[in-house]
C-alpha positions in Angstrom: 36.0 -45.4 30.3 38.5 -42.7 29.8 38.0 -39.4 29.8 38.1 -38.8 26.1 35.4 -40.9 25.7 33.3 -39.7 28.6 34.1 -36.3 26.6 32.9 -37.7 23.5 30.1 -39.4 24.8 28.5 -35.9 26.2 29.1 -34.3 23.3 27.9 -37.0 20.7 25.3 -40.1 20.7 27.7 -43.1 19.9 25.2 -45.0 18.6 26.2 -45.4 14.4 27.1 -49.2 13.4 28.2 -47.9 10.1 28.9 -45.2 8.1 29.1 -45.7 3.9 29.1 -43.7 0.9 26.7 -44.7 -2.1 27.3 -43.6 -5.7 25.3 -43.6 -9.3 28.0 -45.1 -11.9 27.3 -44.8 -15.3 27.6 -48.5 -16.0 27.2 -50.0 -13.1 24.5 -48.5 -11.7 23.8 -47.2 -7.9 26.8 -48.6 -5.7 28.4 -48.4 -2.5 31.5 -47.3 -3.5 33.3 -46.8 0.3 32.2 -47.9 4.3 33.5 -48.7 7.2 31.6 -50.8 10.0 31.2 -51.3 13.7 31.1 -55.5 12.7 32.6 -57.3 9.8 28.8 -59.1 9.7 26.9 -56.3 9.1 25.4 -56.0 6.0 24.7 -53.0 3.7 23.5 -54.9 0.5 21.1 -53.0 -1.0 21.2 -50.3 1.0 22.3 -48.0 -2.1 19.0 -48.0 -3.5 17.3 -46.0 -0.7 20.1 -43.8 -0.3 19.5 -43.0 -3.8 15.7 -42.9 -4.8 14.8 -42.5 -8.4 14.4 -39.1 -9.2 17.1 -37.8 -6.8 18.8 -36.3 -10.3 16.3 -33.3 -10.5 17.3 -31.5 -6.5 20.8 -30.4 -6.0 20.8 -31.6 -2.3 18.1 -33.6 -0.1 18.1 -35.5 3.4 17.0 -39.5 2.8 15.4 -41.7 6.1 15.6 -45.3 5.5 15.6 -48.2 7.7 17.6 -51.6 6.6 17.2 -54.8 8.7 15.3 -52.6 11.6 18.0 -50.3 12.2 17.4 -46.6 11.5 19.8 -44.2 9.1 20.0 -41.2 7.4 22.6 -39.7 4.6 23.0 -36.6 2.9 22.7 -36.3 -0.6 24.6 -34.2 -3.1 24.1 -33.3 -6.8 27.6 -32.4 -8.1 28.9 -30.9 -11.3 31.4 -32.5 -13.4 33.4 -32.8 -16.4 34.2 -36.9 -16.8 33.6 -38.5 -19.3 30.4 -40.9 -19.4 28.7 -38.9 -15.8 26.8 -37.0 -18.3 27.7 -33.8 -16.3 27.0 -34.6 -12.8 28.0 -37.0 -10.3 24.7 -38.1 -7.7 26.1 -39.4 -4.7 25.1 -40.1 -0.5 26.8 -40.2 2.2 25.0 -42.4 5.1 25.0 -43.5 8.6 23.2 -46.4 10.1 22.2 -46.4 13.5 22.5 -49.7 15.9 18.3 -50.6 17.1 17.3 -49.4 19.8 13.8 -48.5 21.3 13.9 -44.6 20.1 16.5 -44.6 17.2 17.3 -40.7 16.5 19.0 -40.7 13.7 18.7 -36.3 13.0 20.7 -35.9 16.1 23.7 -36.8 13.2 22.2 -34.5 10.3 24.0 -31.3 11.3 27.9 -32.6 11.8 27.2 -35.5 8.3 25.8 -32.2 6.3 28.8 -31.0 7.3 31.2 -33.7 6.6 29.9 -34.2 3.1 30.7 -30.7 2.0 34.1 -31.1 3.8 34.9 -34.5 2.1 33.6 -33.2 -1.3 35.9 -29.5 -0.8 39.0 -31.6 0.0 38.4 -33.8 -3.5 37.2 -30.7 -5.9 40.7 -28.8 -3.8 42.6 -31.8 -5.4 42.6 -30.0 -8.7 42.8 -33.4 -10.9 38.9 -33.2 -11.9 38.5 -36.5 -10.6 35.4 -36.2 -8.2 35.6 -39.3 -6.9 37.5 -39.7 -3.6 40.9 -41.2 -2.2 41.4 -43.3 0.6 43.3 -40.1 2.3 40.3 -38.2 1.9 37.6 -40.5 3.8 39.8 -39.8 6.7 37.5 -37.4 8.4 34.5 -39.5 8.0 36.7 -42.2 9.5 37.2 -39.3 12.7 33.5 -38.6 12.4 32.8 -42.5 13.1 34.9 -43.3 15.6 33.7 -40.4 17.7 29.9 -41.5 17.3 30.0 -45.4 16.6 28.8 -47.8 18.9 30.6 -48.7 22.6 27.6 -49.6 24.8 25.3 -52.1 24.5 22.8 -49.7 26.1 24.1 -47.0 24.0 24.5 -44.8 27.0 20.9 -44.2 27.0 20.7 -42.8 23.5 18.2 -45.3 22.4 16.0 -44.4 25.6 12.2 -43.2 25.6 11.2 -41.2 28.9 8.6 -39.1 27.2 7.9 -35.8 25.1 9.6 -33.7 27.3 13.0 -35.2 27.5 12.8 -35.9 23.5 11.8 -32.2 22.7 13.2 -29.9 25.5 15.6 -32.4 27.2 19.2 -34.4 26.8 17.8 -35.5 23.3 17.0 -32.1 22.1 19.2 -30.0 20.2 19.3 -26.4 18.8 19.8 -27.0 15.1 15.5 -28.0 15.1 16.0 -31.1 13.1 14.2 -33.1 15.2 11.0 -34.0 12.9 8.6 -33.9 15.4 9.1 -30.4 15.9 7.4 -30.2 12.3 4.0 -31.9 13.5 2.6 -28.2 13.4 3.4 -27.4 9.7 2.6 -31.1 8.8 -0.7 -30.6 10.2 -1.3 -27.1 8.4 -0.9 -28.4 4.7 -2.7 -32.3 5.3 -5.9 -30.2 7.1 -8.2 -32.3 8.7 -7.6 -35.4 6.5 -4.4 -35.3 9.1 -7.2 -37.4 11.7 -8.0 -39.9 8.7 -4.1 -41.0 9.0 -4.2 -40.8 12.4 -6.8 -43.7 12.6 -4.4 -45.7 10.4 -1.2 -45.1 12.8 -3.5 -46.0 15.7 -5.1 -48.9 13.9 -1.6 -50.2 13.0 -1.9 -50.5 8.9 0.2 -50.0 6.5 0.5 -46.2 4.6 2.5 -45.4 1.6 3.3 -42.0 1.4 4.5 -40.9 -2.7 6.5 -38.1 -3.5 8.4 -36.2 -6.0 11.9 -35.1 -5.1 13.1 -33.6 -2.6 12.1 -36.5 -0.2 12.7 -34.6 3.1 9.5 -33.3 3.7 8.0 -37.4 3.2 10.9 -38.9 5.0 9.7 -36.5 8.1 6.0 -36.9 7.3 6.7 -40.4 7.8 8.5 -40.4 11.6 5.8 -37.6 12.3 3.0 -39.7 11.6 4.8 -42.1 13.4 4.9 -39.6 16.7 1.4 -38.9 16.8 0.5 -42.2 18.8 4.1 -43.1 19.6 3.5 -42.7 23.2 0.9 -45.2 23.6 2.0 -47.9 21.2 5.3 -47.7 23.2 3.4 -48.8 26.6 1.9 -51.5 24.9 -0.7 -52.3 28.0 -3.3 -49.9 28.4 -4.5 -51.3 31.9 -4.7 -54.8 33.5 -7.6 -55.5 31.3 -6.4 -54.3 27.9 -3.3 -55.2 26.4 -2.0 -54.6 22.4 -1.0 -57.4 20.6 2.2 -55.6 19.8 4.6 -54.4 22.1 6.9 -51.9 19.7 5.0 -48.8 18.0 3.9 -48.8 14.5 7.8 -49.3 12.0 8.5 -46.2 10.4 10.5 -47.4 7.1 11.3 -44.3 5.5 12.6 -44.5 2.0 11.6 -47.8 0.0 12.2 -48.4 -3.5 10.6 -51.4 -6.1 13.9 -52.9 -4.7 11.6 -53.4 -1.5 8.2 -55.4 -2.9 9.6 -58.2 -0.9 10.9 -56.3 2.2 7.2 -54.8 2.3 5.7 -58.0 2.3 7.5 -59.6 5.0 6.1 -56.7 7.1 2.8 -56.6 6.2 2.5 -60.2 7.8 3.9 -59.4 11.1 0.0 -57.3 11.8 2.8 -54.3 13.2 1.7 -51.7 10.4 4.4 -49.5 8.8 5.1 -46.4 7.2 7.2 -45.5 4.2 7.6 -42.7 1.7 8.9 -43.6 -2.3 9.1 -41.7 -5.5 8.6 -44.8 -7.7 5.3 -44.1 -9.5 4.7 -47.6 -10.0 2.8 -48.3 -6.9 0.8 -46.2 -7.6 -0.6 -49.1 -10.0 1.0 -52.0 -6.7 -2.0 -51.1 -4.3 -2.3 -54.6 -2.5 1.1 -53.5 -1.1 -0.5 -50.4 1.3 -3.8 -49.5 3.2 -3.2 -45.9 2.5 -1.8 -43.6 -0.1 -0.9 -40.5 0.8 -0.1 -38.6 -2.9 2.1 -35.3 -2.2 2.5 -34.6 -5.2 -1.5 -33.0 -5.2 0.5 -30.4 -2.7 1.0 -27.0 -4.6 1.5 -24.0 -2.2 0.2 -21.6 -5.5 -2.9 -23.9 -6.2 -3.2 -24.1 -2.0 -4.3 -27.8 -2.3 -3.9 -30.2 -0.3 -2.2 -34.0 -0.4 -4.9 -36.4 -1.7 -5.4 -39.4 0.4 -6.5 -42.7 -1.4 -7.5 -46.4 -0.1 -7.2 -49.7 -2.5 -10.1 -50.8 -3.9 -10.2 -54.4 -4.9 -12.8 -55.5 -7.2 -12.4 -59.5 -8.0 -12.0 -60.2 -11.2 -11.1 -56.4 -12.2 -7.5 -54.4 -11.8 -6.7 -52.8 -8.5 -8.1 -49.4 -8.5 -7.6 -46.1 -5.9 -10.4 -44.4 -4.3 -10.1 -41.1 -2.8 -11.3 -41.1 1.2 -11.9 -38.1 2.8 -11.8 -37.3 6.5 -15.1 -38.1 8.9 -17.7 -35.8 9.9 -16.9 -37.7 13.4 -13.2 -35.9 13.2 -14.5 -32.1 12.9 -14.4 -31.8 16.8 -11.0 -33.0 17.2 -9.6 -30.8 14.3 -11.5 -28.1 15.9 -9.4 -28.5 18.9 -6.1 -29.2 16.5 -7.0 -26.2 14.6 -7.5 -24.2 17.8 -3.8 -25.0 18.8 -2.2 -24.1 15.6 -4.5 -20.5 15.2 -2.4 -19.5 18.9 0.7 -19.7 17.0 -0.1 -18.5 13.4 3.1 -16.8 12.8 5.4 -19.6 13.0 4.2 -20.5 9.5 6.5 -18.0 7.8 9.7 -19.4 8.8 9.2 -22.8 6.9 8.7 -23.2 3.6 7.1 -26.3 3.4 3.8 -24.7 4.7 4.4 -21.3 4.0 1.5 -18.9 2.2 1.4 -18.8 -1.4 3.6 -16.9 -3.4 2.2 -12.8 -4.0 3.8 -13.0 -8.0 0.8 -15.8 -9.3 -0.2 -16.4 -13.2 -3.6 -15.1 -14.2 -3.8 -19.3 -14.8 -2.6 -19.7 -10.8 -5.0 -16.9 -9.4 -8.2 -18.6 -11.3 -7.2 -22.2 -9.5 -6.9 -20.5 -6.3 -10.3 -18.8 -6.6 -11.9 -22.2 -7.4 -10.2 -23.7 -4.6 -11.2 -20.5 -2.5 -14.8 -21.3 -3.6 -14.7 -25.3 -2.8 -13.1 -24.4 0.6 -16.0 -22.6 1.3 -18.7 -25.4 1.1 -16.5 -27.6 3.0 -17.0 -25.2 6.0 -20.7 -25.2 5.5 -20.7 -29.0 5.3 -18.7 -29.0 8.1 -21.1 -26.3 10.1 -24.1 -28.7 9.1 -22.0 -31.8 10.5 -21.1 -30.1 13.5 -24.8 -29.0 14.4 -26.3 -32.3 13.6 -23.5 -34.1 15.9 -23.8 -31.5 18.5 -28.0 -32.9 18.9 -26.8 -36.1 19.9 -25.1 -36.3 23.5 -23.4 -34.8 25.8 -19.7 -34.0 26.5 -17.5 -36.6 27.4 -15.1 -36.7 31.0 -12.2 -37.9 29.0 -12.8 -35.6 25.9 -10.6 -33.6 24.5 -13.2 -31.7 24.0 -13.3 -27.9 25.0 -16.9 -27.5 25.9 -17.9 -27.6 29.1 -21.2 -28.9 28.7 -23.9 -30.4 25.9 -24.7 -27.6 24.6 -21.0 -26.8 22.8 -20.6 -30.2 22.2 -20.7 -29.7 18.6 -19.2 -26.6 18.4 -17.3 -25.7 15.4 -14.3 -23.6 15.1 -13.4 -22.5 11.5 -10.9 -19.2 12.1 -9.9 -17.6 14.8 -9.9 -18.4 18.4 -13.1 -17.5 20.4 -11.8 -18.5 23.4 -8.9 -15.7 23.3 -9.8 -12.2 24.5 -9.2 -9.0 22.5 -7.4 -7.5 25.6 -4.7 -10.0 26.8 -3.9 -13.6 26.9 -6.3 -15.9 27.5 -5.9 -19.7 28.1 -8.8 -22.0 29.2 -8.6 -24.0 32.4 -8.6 -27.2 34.4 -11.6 -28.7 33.3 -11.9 -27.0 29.8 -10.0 -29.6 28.1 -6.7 -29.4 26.1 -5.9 -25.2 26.7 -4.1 -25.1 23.7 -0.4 -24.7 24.6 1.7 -25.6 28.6 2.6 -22.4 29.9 6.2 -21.3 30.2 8.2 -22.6 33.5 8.9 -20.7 36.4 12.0 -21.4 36.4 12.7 -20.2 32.8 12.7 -16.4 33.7 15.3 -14.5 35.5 14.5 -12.1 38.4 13.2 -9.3 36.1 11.1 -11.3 34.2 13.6 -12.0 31.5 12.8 -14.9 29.1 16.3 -17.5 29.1 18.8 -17.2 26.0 18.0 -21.0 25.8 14.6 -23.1 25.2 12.6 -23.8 28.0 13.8 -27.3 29.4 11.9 -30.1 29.9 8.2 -28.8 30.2 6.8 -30.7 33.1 3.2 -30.1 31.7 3.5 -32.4 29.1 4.8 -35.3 31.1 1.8 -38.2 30.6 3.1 -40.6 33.1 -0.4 -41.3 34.9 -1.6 -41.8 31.3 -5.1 -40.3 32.3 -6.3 -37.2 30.8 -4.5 -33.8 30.5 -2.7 -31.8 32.7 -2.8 -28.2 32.5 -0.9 -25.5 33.6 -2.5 -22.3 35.7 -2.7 -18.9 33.6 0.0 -16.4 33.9 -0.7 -14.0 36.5 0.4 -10.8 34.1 -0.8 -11.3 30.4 1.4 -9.7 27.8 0.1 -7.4 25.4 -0.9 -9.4 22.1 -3.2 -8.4 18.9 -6.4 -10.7 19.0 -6.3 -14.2 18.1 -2.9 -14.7 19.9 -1.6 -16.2 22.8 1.9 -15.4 24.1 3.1 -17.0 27.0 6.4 -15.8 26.7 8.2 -12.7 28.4 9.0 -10.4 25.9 10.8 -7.7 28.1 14.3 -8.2 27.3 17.6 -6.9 29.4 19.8 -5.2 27.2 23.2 -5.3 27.5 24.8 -1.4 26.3 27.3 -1.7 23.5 30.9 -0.9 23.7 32.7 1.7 23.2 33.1 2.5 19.2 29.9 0.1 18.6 27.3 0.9 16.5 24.4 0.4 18.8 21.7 -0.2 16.1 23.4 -3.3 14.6 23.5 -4.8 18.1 20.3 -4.3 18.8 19.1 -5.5 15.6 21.3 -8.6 16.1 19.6 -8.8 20.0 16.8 -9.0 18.1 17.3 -11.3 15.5 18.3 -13.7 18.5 15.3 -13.1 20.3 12.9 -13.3 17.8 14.3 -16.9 16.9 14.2 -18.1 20.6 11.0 -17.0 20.9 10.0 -18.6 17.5 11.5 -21.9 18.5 9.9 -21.8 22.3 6.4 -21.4 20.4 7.0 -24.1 18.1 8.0 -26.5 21.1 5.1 -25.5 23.1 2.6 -26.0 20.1 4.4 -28.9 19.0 3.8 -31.0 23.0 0.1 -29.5 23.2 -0.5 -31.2 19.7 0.7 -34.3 20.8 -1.2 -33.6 24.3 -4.2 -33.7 22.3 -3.8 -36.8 20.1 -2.3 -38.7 23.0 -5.4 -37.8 25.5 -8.0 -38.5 22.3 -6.3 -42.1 22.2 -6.4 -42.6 25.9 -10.0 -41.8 25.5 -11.2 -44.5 22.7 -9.0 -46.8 24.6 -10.8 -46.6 27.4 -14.3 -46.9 25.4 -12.9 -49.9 24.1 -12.5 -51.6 27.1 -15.3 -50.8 28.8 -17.2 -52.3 25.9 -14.8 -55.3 25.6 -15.5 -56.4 29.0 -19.1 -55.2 29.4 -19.6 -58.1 26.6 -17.0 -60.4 28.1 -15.0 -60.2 25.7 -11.5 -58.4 27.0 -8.6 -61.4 26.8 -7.7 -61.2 30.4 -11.7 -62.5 31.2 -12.1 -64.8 28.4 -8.8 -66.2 27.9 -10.6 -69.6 28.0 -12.8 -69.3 25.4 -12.5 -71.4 21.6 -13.5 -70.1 18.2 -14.2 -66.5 16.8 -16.0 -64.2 19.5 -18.5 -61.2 18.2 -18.6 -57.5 19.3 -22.2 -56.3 19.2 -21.8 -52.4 18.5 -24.6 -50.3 18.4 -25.0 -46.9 16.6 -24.7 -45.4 20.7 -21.9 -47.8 21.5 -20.2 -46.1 18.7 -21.1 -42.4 19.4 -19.3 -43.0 22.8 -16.1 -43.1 21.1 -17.7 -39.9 19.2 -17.4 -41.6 16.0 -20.0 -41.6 13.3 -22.5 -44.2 13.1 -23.0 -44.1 9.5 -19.4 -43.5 8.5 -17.8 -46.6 7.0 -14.5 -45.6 7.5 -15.2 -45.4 11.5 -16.3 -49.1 11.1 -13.0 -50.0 9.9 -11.1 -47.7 12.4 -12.9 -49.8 15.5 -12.7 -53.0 13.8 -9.2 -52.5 14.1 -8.9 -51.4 17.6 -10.5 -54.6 18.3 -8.6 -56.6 16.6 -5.0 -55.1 17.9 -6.4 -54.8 22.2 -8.9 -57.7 21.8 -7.1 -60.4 19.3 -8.1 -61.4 15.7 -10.5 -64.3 16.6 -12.7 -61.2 18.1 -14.8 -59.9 14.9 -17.1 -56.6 15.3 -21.0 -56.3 14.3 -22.1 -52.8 13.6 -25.5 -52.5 14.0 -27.5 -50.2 12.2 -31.2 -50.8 12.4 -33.6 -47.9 12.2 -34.5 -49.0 15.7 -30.8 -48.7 17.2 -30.0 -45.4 14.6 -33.4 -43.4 16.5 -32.5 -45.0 20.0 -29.0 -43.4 19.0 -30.8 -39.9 18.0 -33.5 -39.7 20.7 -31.3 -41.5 23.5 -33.2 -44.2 24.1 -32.5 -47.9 24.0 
């Protein structure tokens, strides 16, 4: 390799396999109008549909995900003004990248340097001075550069495709400073879907098939979808859980991204390989198309002045009568889990304000907005009563769990319920549980990342070793910090806030640079918050599925039933759970939509000729309540 290219290669991931530019035209319809490849065979029909979702026309600008043939991409679209005849005023146009396959596709490394190559592209055509939007041959030369720097060389693509864990993807080679890595949103995401967040993470886990429909922009959908994705990522990826218990699927659940009615067929094709996927559209119509998803996820329910939330929905099929929706809510089995989501997000409360997308409502509200939010004030508060009620009631049944995520520490907060604040925290200083108290909310800062007076690092911690799940048992926590820094109550700061400041030239106005030192510290300490919330979220739902795994296999081969000991066997086998069987993955015995959720499991670690009985007798429901039987 020449040096040029080892240049390039440590600068940019050269992993694109093409790069194309997709237009509306007025009588031809949506059309990819200029590309260039990596192969001559590749091909891009069709691909102009997701680039341009209907609806696009209303947003001046959005970022599309989309997936074509199992390869990953991402483009840039732009709403631009014009004066030619028959565009009816504006010109809607894309410009894409697609992405070779590869374990861990990371297609937002490219959205920084393509945002910025579409307004350089589109300055050179308006500079032209002809009114003629549409561009040249001469003036796709820079997105001709911008390929050959980034397009594929390796078969391996120098390890760009690579997964070695949360630390190296967040705070590692495969991080970057420009925060467009979607994961990094799993903390907002979680704020505005509330604790209906645990109902989709039964379907990720579960491996169905979720629909996610929004209104333009489709950002927020497109990263709600790799999100979702993320939150069991790490285990799917493993594919065997332990000698005994094995997935049926070796790759994690697909994320699609962006699907149109272009895609009916596309969707079934992937329904029948039993993978599960997930993908956002704005056509309305499937809506009415529910045989096509498990889940609906409706954003459009989402108003920040109304503070609802999205509305989740399952198909309900009634022979003989039209599809219909039915709204499912979350599980009274999922209120100690959230309590321990909810916990993590309450340390870091003020990284809310810095995104829009789960910012607080606006202060300037109609007399009309104001009246919603007062019923939905008043709605919010018998939900927390329901869930206090659920919480006592599950807190009477058994003990705290060794592999819990739990943060009791024994049977008597086993049901605790946590609805604001965090009673764990200290009104005097910081204040993180220990080794044996379960997830402790966020990794504490490495050593290594202060200077010798204590200074926090002008970059992001790197690579947090806490979060490194290589044994794939439990959690690991970090020890306290020896010198808590001073925080109001209800917050946890585990970074230095002591700064060294560096006195100003001569002539300088020392005020600006100080407010400018500031500015820069308050967004490093922002983004080193939202990193460490961000890995202790994903702690949690990756030590909660390590859990139920290991439920599930003890049951599997208590009854004989785990594939590596009953690999002989012919003809469906049965799954005998009983209402305590159950409560030892601290699910619900009553709730339906646990049934489901362990069917399932079952079905993906155990095989589909393995079918689950749920008993629920009086007999086993009282053994389950008493603790006998």
């Amino acid at each position: 390799m020449s040096t040029s290219e080892s240049d390039s290669t440590s600068k940019y991931p050269q992993d694109l396999v093409a790069i194309f530019h997709a237009s509306f035209h007025p009588t031809q319809g949506n059309i990819i109008d200029w590309c260039t490849k990596a192969s001559e065979d590749l091909d891009l029909e069709n691909l102009e549909f997701s680039a341009l979702p209907s609806g696009l026309h209303l947003v001046e600008q959005d970022v599309v995900y989309f997936t074509k043939d199992g390869q990953q991409g991402v483009c840039v679209f732009r709403l631009r003004k014009t004066s030619e005849q028959g565009h009816r005023g504006v010109r809607l146009t894309s410009l894409g990248i697609l992405l070779a396959k590869s374990h861990r596709p990371r297609p937002w490394l490219h959205i920084n340097a393509l945002k910025e190559l579409t307004d350089t592209i589109y300055a050179r055509v308006e500079a032209g001075g002809s009114g003629v939007l549409q561009p040249t041959e001469d003036d796709w030369e820079p997105a001709r550069v911008f390929f050959e720097e980034r397009k594929l060389r390796r078969s391996d693509l120098g390890g760009a495709g690579d997964w070695t864990g949360w630390s190296a993807e967040l705070d590692g080679p495969y991080s970057n400073p420009g925060d467009t890595n979607p994961t990094l949103h799993l903390p907002h995401l979680l704020r505005i879907l509330g604790p209906s967040a645990l109902t989709l993470y039964k379907y990720v886990l579960g491996r169905k098939r979720i629909m996610i429909y929004t209104l333009p922009p489709v950002e927020v959908a497109s990263i709600l979808c790799r999100v979702a994705g993320d939150l069991c990522f790490d285990a799917q990826s493993t594919g065997s859980f332990s000698n005994r218990l094995s997935a049926q699927h070796k790759e994690p659940i697909h994320v699609i991204g962006m699907v149109t009615l272009n895609d009916t067929d596309r969707l079934r094709s992937e329904s029948m390989t039993g993978r599960g996927w997930i993908a956002c559209t704005t056509d309305a119509l499937f809506l009415e198309k529910s045989t096509y998803y498990d889940l609906l996820i409706d954003l459009t329910t989402y108003t920040p002045n109304k503070s609802s939330r999205p509305t989740f929905y399952t198909p309900k099929i009634v022979p003989g009568q039209p599809n219909r929706l039915s709204t499912v809510r979350f599980a009274w089995s999922d209120v100690k889990l959230w309590n321990e989501i909810d916990r993590i997000l309450q340390l870091d409360p003020d990284n809310v304000s810095g995104h829009t997308c789960c910012g607080p409502p606006s202060s300037s509200q109609s007399p009309k907005s104001k009246s919603v939010t007062a019923w939905t004030d008043a709605w919010q508060v018998y939900e927390d009563v329901c869930i206090i009620c659920a919480g006592l009631w599950m807190g009477s049944w058994r003990g705290n769990s060794t592999m819990s995520y739990s943060t009791a520490n024994g049977p008597e907060n086993w049901g605790a319920v946590h609805l604001e604040g965090d009673d764990d925290l200290s009104m005097g200083g910081t204040y993180v549980r220990s080794v044996g108290m379960g997830i402790e909310g966020r990794p504490a800062e490495s050593p290594h990342l202060l200077g010798a007076s204590g200074s926090t690092s002008s970059k992001a911690p790197r690579r947090v070793s806490a979060m490194s799940w290589s044994s794939g048992k439990g959690t690991i926590v970090n020890s306290v910090p020896s010198t808590p820094t001073s925080t109001s109550a209800g917050k946890a700061r585990q970074v230095s806030t002591s700064t060294t400041i560096v006195p100003p030239a001569e002539g300088e106005d020392s005020v600006a640079l100080d407010h400018i030192h500031d500015s820069e510290q308050a967004s490093i300490q922002r983004r080193t918050n939202q990193l460490l919330t961000t890995m202790a979220l994903l702690q949690t739902f990756h030590a909660h599925t390590l859990f139920q795994l290991s439920v599930l296999e003890d049951i599997l081969v208590r009854q004989g039933v785990a594939p590596s000991l009953a690999a002989d066997d012919a003809g469906n086998r049965l799954v005998s759970l009983s209402p305590k069987d159950i409560l030892a993955f601290e699910l619900g015995p009553l709730s339906s939509l646990d049934a489901k959720y362990l069917e399932w499991l079952v079905e993906e670690y155990a095989g589909s000729q393995v079918k689950v009985v749920i008993r629920r007798g009086w007999k086993d429901l009282l053994g389950a309540i008493f603790g006998y039987g």
